[in-house]
C-alpha positions as CSV (number, residue, x, y, z in Angstrom):
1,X,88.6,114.8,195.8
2,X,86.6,111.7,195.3
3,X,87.8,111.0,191.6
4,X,91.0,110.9,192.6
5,X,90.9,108.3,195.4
6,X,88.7,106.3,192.9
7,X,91.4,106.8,190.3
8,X,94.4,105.8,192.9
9,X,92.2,102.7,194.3
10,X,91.9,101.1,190.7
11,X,95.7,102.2,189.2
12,X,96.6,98.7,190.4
13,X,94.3,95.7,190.9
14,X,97.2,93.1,191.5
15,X,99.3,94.5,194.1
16,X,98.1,95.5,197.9
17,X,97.2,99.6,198.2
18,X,97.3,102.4,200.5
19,X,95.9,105.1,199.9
20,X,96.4,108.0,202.7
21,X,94.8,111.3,202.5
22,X,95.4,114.6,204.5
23,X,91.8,115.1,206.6
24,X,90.7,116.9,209.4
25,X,89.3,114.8,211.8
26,X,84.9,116.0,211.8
27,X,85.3,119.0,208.9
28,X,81.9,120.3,208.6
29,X,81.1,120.1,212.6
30,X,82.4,122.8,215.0
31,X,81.9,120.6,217.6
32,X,83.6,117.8,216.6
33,X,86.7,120.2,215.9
34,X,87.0,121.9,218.7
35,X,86.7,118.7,220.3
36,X,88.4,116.2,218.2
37,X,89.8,114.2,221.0
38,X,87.1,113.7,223.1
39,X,85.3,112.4,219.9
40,X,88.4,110.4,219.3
41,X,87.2,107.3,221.4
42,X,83.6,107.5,221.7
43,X,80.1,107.2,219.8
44,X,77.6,110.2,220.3
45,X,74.5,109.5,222.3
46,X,71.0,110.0,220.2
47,X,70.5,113.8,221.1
48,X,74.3,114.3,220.3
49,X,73.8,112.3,217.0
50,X,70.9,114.4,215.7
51,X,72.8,117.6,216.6
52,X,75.7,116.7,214.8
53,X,73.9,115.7,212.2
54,X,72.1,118.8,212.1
55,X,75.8,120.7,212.1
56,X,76.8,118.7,209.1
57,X,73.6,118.7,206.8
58,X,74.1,123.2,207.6
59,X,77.4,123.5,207.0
């Protein structure tokens, strides 16, 4: 929830903050879940860019 990560970034703005939230590494991609670790250390190519893209923008 974007409101409250906004709201736990601001509580404090005199002390350093951490603020750690419980993902899933590529949600909205079936390729990038079923392969999370190969996508762990690398940057898509161009073609794998738009098609992930494409995965995202129809999930």
């Amino acid at each position: 929830d974007l409101n409250e990560i906004t709201n736990a970034f601001y509580k404090t703005v005199t002390k350093p903050k951490v603020i750690i939230c419980n993902t899933i590494k590529g949600f909205g991609s079936k390729t990038l879940t079923q392969e999370m670790f190969a996508w762990h250390h690398r940057s898509p190519n161009d073609e794998e860019y738009k098609m992930l893209i494409n995965e995202l923008e129809n999930a």
